[in-house]
VOKOL-643756 format. One record per residue (C-alpha): x, y, z. Coordinates in pm, whole numbers, padded with zeros to 5 digits, always signed. Layout:
BEGIN
XYZ/...
END
This chain:
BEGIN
+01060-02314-02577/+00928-02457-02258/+00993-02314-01940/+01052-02434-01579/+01018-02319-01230/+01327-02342-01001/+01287-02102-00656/+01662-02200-00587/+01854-02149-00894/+02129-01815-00824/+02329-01607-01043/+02620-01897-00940/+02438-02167-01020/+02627-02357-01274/+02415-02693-01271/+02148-02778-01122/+01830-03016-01056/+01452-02940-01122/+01244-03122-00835/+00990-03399-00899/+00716-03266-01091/+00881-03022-01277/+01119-03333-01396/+00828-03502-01474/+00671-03235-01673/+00993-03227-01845/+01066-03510-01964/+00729-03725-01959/+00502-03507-02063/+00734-03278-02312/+00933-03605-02379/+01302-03429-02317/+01611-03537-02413/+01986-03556-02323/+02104-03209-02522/+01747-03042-02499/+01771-02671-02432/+01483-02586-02165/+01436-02215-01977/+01409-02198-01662/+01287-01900-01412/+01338-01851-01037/+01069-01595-01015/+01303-01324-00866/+01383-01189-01158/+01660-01457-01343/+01651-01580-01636/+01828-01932-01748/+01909-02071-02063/+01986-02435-02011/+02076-02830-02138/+01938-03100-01992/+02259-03353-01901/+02038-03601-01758/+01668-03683-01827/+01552-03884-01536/+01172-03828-01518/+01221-03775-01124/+01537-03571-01093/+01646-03390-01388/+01952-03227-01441/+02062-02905-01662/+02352-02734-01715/+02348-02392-01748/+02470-02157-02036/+02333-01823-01958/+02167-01632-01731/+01961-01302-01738/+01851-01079-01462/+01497-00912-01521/+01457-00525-01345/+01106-00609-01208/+00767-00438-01370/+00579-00144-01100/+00465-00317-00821/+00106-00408-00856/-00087-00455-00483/-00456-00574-00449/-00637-00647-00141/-00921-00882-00223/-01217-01052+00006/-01207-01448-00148/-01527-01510-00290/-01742-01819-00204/-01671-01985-00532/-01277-02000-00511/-01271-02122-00912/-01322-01745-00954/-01045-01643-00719/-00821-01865-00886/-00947-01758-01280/-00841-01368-01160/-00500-01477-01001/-00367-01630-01294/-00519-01336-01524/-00380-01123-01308/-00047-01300-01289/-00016-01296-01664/-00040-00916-01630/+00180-00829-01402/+00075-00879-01062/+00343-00850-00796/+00144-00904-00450/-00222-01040-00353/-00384-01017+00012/-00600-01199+00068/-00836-01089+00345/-01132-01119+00585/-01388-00823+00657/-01698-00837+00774/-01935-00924+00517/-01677-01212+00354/-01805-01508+00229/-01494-01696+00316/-01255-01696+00606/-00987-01915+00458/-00789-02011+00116/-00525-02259-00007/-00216-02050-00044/-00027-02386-00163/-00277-02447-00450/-00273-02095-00556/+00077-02063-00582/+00061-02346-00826/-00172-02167-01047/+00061-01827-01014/+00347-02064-01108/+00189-02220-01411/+00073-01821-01525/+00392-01722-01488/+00576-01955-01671/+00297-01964-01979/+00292-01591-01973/+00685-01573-01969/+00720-01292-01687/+01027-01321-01435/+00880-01229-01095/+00603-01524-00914/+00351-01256-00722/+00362-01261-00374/+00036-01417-00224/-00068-01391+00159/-00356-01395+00373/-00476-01221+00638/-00763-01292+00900/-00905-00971+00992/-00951-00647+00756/-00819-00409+01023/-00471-00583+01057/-00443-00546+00660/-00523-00172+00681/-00233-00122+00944/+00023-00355+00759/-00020-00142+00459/-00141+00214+00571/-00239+00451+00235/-00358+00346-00038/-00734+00336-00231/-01049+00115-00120/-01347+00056-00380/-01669+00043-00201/-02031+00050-00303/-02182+00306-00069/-02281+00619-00307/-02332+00908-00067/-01969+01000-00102/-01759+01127-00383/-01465+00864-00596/-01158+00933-00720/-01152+00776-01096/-00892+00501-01140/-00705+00698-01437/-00654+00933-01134/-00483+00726-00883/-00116+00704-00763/+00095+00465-00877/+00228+00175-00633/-00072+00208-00346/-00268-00097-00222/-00617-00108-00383/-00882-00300-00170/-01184-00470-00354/-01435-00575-00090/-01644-00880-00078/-01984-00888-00262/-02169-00750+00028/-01961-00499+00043/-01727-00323+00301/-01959-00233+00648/-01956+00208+00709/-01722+00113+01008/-01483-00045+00776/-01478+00246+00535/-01448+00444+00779/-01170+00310+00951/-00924+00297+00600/-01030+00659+00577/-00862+00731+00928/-00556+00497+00774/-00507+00721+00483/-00712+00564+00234/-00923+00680-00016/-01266+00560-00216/-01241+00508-00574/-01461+00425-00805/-01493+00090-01076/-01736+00271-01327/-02091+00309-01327/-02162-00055-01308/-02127-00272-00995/-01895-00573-01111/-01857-00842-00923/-01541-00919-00721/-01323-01104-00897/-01405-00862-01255/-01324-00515-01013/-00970-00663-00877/-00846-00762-01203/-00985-00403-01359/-00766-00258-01097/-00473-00460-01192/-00508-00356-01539/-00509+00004-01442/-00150-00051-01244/-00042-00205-01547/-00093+00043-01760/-00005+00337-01476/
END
């Protein structure tokens, strides 16, 4: 059955309207009727079984008939450095989304090929993941300017560098629930390593092969998932 986004719907909420494009979705592309049972999900968590009472294709209204809460997954954290190509960004956001993601920063270091993203546009895409994947919980997705202010917002946790004179912790060896940075493709600079080291972090490493960006963040997502 298909299933909606609505950020405002509450435990209390007895009716209730879905905003423009989701009423549009609803009933001009999906073509649904007066009596129509739809889901809908506020990404917190709740779940709600619904009937449309009114299928205006600009302001559609449900009533609803149940609700569910949803005890959310282990939270899943990765730092990444946005790639010049952002279509690749966006391809591991809504894999990662469909796996269980909770929160992505988004981040600038030194070597980044990018100093900027479209947070409005990639919520969309976490949105759409979320709803085709049928989780309860929209990741949280931020970003921040400068790689130093990321390390002190979230002190601890486990950065994946390419330097090899050093010795890597294996993911199947990590803690649960610990930010895990993937650097840009030119990699973190010594005095960037350096500094997470002094902020309680520690290297791991992706495997023998050097993967590109987007491939090592959602490898490390799939290792929370399955922590």
């Amino acid at each position: 059955m298909a299933t909606f986004y609505a950020p405002d719907l509450t435990t209390s909420s007895t009716v209730f309207q879905l905003d423009e494009e989701e009423s549009k979705h609803c009933v001009r592309v999906l073509r649904k009727n007066i009596g129509d049972s739809i889901f809908l999900v506020n990404g917190k968590g709740l779940f709600f079984d619904t009937v449309i009472s009114d299928n205006h294709p600009k302001r559609c209204v449900v009533s609803v008939q149940k609700v569910e809460f949803h005890q959310p997954t282990s939270p899943i954290h990765i730092a990444v450095a946005p790639t010049k190509n952002m279509d690749r960004m966006e391809w591991f956001l809504e894999k990662a989304t469909e796996l269980g993601l909770t929160k992505l920063s988004f981040f600038v270091s030194k070597n980044s090929e990018r100093n900027q993203v479209k947070l409005d546009r990639l919520e969309k895409i976490a949105i759409s993941a979320m709803k085709q994947s049928q989780r309860f919980y929209l990741p949280e997705i931020e970003f921040i300017s400068d790689f130093r202010k990321l390390i002190e917002m979230y002190p601890v946790g486990y950065i994946a560098h390419c330097m090899e004179d050093q010795s890597k912790l294996s993911l199947k060896d990590i803690e649960a629930n610990k930010t895990i940075i993937i650097g840009p493709e030119g990699d973190f600079t010594k005095d960037e390593v350096e500094f997470s080291f002094s902020n309680g972090y520690k290297p791991i490493s992706l495997g023998e092969f050097r993967l590109r960006t987007e491939t090592a963040a959602l490898l490390a997502v799939v290792k929370g998932h399955f922590n």
